[in-house]
C-alpha positions in Angstrom: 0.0 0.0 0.0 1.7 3.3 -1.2 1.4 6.1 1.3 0.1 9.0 -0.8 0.9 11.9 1.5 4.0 10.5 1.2 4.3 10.1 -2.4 3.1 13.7 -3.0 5.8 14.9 -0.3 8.4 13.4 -2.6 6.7 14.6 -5.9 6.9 18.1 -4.4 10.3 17.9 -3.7 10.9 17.1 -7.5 9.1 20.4 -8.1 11.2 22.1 -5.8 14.3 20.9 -7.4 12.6 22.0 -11.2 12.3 18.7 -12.6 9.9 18.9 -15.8 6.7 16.5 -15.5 5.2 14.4 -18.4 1.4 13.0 -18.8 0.8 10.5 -20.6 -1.8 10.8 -22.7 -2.4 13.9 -20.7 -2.1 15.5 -17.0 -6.0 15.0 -16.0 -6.0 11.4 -16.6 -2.4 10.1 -17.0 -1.9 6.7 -17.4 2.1 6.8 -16.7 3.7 9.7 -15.1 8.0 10.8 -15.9 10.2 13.6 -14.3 13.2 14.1 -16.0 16.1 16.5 -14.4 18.6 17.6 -17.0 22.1 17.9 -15.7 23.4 22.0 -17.8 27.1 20.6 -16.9 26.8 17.5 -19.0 25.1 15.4 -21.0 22.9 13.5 -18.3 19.8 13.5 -17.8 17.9 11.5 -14.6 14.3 10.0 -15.6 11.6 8.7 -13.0 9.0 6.9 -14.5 5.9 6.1 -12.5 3.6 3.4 -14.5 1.3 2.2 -12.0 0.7 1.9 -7.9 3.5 0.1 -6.1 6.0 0.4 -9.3 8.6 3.3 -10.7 11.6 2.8 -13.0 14.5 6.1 -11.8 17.2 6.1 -14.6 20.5 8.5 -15.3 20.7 8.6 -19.1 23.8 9.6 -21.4 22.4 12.2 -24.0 24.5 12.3 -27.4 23.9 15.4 -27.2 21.9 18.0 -24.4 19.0 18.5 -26.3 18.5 14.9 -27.1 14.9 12.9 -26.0 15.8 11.1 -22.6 13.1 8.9 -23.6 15.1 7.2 -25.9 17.9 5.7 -24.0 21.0 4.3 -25.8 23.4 4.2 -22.6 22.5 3.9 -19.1 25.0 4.6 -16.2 22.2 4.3 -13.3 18.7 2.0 -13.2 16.6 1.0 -10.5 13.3 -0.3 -9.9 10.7 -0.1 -7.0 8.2 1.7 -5.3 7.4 5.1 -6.3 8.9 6.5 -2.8 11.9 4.4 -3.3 12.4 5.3 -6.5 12.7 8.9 -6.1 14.4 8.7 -3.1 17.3 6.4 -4.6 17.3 8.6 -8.0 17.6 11.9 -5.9 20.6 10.1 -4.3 22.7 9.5 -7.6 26.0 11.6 -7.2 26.1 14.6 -9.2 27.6 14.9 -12.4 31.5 15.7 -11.6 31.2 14.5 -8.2 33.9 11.4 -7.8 31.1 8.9 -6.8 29.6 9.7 -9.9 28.5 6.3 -11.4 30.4 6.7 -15.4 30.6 2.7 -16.4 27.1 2.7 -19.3 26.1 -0.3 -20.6 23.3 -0.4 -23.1 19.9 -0.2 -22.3 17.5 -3.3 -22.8 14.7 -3.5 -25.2 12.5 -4.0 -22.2 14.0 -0.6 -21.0 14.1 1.5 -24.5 10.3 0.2 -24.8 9.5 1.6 -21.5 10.8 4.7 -22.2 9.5 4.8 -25.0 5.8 5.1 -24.1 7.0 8.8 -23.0 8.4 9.3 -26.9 6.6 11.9 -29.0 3.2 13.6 -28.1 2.9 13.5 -24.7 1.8 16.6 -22.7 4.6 18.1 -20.7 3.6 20.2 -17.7 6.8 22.8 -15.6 5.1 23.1 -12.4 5.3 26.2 -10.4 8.8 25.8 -8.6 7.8 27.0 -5.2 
């Protein structure tokens, strides 16, 4: 059973540290739900992806380039899976980009992953809450 004051804590917290949201198909009835944070120093960007109650998928993506969709993962130097709490909590964890804890070693993502991710990939409505 997922604690929702506690989930909405957490998915405040995202807002405070301006990640962007996605909807899928849209914010008033989403079906899946993805924060991404994009790293300005590199070409990172960390992903949460919440599907359902009781499951989230956190990832740190390397983008060919920083514009590039993070929805579309090639390389992978962080995944986990689990609750939605635990999720963001681990992801929020993740050293920082230049920080010698840093995970670097990618491996490729799955096809299990890249369709995952996918299900964020082109029209999707994409929501910047009010930082505050």
């Amino acid at each position: 059973m997922i604690d929702s004051a506690m989930l909405d804590e957490w998915l405040a917290e995202l807002v405070r540290r301006r990640w962007v949201f996605h909807f899928v198909p849209n914010r008033t009835s989403p079906e899946a739900i993805a924060a991404v944070f994009r790293w300005r120093c590199a070409s990172l960007a960390d992903v949460i992806v919440l599907l359902y109650e009781g499951y989230a998928w956190g990832y740190r993506v390397v983008l060919p380039s920083p514009e590039a969709d993070p929805f579309t993962p090639e390389w992978l130097v962080y995944s986990c899976e689990d609750t939605p709490v635990r999720t963001i909590r681990e992801v929020l964890t993740i050293p920082p980009p230049g920080d010698p804890e840093m995970p670097t070693t990618s491996a490729a993502a799955t096809e299990a992953e890249r369709v995952l991710a996918a299900k964020f990939g082109g029209r999707r409505q994409v929501i910047r809450l009010p930082w505050g």
